[in-house]
C-alpha positions as CSV (number, residue, x, y, z in Angstrom):
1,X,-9.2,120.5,-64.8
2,X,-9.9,117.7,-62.7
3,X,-13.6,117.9,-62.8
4,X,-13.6,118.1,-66.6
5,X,-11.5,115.0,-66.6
6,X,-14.3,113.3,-63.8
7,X,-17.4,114.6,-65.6
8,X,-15.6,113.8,-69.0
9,X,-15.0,109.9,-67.9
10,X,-18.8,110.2,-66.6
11,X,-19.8,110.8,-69.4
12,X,-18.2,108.4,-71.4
13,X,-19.4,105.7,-68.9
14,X,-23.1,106.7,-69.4
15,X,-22.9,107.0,-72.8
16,X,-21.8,103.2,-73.3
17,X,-24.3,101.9,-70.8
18,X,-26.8,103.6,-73.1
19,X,-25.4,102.3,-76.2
20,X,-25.4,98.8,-74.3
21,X,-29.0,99.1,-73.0
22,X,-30.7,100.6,-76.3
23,X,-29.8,97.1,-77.8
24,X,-31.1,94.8,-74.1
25,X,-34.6,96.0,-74.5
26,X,-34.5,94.5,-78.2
27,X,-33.1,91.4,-77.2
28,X,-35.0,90.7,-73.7
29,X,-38.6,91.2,-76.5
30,X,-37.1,88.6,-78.6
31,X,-37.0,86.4,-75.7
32,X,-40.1,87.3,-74.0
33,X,-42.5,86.4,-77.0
34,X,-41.3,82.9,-77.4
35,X,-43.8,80.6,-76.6
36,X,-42.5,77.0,-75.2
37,X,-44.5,73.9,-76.0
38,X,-44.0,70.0,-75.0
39,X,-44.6,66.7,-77.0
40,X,-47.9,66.4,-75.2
41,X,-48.3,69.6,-77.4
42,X,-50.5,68.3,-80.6
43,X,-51.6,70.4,-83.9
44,X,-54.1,68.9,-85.6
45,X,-55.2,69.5,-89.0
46,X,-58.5,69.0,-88.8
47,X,-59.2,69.3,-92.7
48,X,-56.4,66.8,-93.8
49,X,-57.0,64.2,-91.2
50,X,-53.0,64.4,-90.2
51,X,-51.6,65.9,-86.5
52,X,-47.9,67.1,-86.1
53,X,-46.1,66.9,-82.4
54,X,-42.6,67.0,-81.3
55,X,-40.9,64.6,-79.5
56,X,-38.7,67.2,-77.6
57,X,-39.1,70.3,-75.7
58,X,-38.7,73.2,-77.8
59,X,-40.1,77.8,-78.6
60,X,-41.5,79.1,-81.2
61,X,-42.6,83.0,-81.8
62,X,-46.1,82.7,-83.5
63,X,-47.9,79.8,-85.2
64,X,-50.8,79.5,-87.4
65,X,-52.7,77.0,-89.3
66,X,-53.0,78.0,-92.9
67,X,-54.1,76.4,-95.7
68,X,-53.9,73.1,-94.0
69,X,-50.4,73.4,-93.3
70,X,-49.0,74.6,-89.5
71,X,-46.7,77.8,-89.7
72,X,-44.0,77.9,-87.1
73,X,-42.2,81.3,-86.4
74,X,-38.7,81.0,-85.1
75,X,-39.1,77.6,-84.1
76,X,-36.0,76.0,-81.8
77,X,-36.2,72.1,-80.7
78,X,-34.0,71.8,-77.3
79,X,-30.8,70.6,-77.8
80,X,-30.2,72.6,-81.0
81,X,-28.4,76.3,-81.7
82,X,-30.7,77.0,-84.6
83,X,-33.7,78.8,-84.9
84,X,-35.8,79.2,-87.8
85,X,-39.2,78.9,-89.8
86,X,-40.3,76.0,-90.8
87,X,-44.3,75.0,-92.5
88,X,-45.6,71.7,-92.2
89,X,-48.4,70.0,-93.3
90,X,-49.6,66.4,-92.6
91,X,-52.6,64.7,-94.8
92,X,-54.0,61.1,-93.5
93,X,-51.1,60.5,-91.3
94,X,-50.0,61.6,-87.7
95,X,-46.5,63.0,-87.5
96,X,-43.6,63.2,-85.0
97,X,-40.9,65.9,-85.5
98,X,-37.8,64.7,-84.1
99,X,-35.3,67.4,-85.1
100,X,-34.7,71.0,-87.3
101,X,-31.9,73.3,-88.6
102,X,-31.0,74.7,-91.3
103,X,-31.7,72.0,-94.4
104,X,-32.7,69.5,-92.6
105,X,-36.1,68.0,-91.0
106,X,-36.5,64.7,-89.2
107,X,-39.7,63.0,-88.5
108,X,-41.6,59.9,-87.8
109,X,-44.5,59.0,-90.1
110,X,-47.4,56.8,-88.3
111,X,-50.4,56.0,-91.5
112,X,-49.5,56.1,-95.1
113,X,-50.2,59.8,-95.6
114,X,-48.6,62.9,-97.2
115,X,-46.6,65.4,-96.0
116,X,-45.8,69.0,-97.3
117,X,-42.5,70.5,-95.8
118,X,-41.0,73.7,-96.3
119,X,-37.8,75.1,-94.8
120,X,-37.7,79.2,-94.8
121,X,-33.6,78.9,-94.2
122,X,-33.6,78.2,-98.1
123,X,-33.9,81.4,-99.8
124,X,-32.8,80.8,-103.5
125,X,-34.7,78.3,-105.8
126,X,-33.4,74.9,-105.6
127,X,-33.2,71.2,-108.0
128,X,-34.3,67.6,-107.3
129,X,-30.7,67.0,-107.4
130,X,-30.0,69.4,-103.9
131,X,-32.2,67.3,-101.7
132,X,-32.8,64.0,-100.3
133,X,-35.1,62.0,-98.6
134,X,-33.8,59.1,-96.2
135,X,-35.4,56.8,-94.1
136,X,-33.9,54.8,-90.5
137,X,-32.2,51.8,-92.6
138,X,-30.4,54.8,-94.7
139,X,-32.3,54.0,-98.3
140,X,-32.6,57.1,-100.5
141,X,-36.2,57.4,-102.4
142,X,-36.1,58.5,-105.8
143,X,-37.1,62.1,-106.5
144,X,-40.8,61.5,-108.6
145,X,-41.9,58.6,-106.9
146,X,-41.9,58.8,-103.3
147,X,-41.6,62.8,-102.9
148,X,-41.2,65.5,-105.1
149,X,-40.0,69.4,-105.1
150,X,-42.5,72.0,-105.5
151,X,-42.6,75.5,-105.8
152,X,-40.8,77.7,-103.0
153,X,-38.6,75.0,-101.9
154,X,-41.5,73.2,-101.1
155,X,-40.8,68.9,-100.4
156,X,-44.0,66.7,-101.0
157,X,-43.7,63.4,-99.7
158,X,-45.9,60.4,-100.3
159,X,-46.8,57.0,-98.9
160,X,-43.6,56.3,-96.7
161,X,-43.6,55.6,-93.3
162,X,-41.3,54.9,-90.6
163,X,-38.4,57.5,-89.3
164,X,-38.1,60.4,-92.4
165,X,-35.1,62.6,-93.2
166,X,-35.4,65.2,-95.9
167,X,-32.0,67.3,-96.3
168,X,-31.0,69.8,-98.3
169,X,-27.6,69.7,-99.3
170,X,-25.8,73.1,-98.5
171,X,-21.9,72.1,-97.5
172,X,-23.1,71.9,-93.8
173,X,-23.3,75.9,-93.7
174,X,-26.2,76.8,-91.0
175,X,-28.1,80.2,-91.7
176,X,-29.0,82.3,-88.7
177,X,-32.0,84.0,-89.5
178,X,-31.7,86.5,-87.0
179,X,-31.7,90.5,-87.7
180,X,-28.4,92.1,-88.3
181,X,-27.9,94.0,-84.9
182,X,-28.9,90.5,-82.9
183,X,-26.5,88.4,-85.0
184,X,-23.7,91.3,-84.4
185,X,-24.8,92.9,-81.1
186,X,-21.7,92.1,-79.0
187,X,-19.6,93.5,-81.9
188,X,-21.7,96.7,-82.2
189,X,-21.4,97.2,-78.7
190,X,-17.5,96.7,-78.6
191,X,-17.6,99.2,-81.3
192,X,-19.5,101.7,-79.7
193,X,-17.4,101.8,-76.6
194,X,-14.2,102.0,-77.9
195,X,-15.4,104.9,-80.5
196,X,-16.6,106.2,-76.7
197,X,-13.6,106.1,-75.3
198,X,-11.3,107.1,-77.9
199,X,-13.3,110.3,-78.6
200,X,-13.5,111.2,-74.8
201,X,-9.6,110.3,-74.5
202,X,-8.8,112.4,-77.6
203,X,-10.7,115.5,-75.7
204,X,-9.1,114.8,-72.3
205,X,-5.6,115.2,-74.4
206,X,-6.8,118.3,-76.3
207,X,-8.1,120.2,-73.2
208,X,-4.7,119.1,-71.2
209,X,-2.2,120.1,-74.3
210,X,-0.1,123.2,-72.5
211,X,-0.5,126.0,-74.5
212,X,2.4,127.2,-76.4
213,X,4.0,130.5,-75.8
């Protein structure tokens, strides 16, 4: 009886470690494909005359210049908790982003230009009346003049320079756009192991019940 209890509670062990280490391998590729970049980093757009950097360290996943705009994949900026997508574009002007998360974009402006922004955390269509756009002294442009909304969520802005703030107003909730097990793992795990250990317990009391006469 001792043995089935030993090879029982191996078991059990075993069985969590692999419920623990089926999720790792997920998590450790998430963090291997990020790709880190520096404000020395620069991406031009060569066909609208405009460049975006950052002026902090921060990853990204994957990023692409399409349609004149740059594509960011899970981008992070040091010194922030949230990751995201984020597409940029810059037209006859150089650009400087200072800071992203979820509704919210800061960045410097250097040449009257344009700039198309879009920020992937906002899934459902949207008004005028949801966003703003704020420069460094704290004046709010008027949607139609100085920027506009577009389709998808999409902010054009227009002829402003200085230190730019466009914000979507969403009660200060951040979205984590990360899958469902990543978001949850520690609770799946937890789960896991004590279904493990309740199950193997549950046998353990079965197999040492004294049979009745």
């Amino acid at each position: 009886m001792a043995c089935s209890k030993g090879c029982l509670l191996v078991l059990a062990i075993v069985l969590a470690g692999f419920s623990f280490f089926s999720v790792l391998p997920v998590w450790v590729t998430a963090q291997n494909v990020t790709i880190s970049f520096t404000p020395e980093d620069v991406f031009e757009i060569p066909n609208g005359d405009g460049s975006i950097c950052f002026s902090v360290n921060g990853t990204y996943t994957n990023t692409v210049l399409k349609d004149n705009a740059w594509v960011f994949t899970d981008l992070s900026l040091n010194g922030s908790r949230f990751r995201g997508n984020l597409t940029f574009s810059a037209k006859n002007c150089e650009v400087t982003i200072h800071s992203f998360r979820s509704g919210r974009i800061t960045y410097s402006v250097e040449k009257v230009g344009e700039q198309l922004i879009q920020l992937d955390s906002i899934l459902r269509p949207t008004s005028p009346s949801e966003w703003s756009v704020i420069n460094q002294d704290d004046v709010f442009f008027g949607d139609g003049k100085n920027w506009q909304l577009l389709k998808d969520n999409t902010i054009l802005v227009k002829g402003l320079l200085g230190t730019l703030t466009v914000v979507h107003y969403n009660f200060g909730i951040e979205v984590d756009n990360r899958p469902f097990y990543m978001q949850h793992s520690i609770i799946i795990l937890t789960g896991v192991s004590v279904a493990i250990v309740v199950t193997v317990a549950t046998i353990i009391k079965l197999k040492t019940k004294p049979e009745k006469s």
